[in-house]
Structure formats: structure tokens, C-alpha cells
N, C-alpha and C positions, 0 to 999 in steps of 0.2 A: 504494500500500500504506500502513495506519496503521501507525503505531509510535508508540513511547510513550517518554519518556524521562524518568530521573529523574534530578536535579541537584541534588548535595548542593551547599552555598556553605557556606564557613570564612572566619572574620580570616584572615589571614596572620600565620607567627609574627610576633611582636613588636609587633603591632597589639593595643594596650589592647581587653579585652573584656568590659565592665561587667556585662553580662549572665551570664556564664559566673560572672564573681566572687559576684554574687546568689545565685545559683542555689547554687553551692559553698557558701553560706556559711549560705546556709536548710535544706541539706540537715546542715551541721554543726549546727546547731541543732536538727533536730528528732533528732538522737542518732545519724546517719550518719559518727562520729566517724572513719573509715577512707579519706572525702572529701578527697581532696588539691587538684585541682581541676576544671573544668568547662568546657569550650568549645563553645559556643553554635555555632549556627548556621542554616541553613534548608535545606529539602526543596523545591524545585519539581517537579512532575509535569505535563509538558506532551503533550499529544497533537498528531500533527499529519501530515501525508502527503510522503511520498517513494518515489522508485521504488526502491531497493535500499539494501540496510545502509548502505554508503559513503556516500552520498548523505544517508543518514541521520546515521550518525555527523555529518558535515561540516554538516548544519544547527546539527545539537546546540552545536557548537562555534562557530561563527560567536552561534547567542543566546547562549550565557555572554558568550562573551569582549565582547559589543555591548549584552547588556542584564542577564542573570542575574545578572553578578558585576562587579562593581566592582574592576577589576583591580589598581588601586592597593592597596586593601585588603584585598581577599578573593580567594580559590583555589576554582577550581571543580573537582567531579570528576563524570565522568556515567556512565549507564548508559542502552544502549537496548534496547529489544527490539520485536519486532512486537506489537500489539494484542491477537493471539491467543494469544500466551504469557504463561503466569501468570508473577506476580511470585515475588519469593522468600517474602511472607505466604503467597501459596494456596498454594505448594510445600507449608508447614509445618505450615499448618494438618489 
């Protein structure tokens, strides 16, 4: 069976995040004066085959913890679903 999984990656609190500070600070700049601040981070969407959810979940989790996130650093969080199920964009659209 496909499934599909998305894996948000975060710093970890108290991990310096330059980016996020950027981001924050261009946003107060162009008049987003209500900007306090901004944490960065990434979206991976991986596709990939497993025989049931569990199975599924448990890949999911072996690649953050092995290669998605950088554990020292960053926190992962995921979502799976089967290939066949829309995500929560078609849901809303």
C-alpha cells in the first residue's frame, strides 16, 4: 500500500534561529508591526510503500529520527495517510 507522509522539522526550543529572526524582522519592516516573532522550519512530503498504518507510522519515524531531523537540534512531528486520501489542502479547497 502507498502512503504518504508529511514531516514538519522545528529548532528545538533554545536552539538560535536566524532565519525565523529574518523573517520576523522583514515582516516588521514592511508595516507587520503586531510581529513578535517567527520560527522557521521545513515540510518534507515523502511517499513510499508499507503494508498497514503501523508499519507505516514506524517507517515514518525511524527516517526523522535517522535522517529528516537532526535530533540534536531539531523536533520532528508527522502525519501519514494513504495515497488515496486527500490532504487537509483538497479537504478545503
Amino acid at each position: 500500500m502507498r502512503w504518504i507522509a508529511e514531516a514538519h522539522v522545528q529548532l528545538r526550543p533554545g536552539i538560535a534561529d536566524p532565519e525565523g529572526l529574518t523573517v520576523a524582522s522583514g515582516l516588521r519592516a514592511l508595516g507587520f508591526d503586531s510581529v513578535s516573532e517567527v520560527h522557521s522550519g521545513k515540510l518534507l512530503r515523502v511517499s513510499f510503500e508499507a503494508d498497514d498504518v503501523g508499519g507505516a507510522r514506524s517507517q515514518v519515524e525511524s527516517m526523522c529520527r535517522r535522517l529528516l531531523a537532526n535530533p540534536v537540534m531539531e523536533v520532528a512531528t508527522w502525519e501519514v495517510r494513504a495515497d488515496d486520501e486527500p490532504n487537509e489542502e483538497a479537504r478545503l479547497a
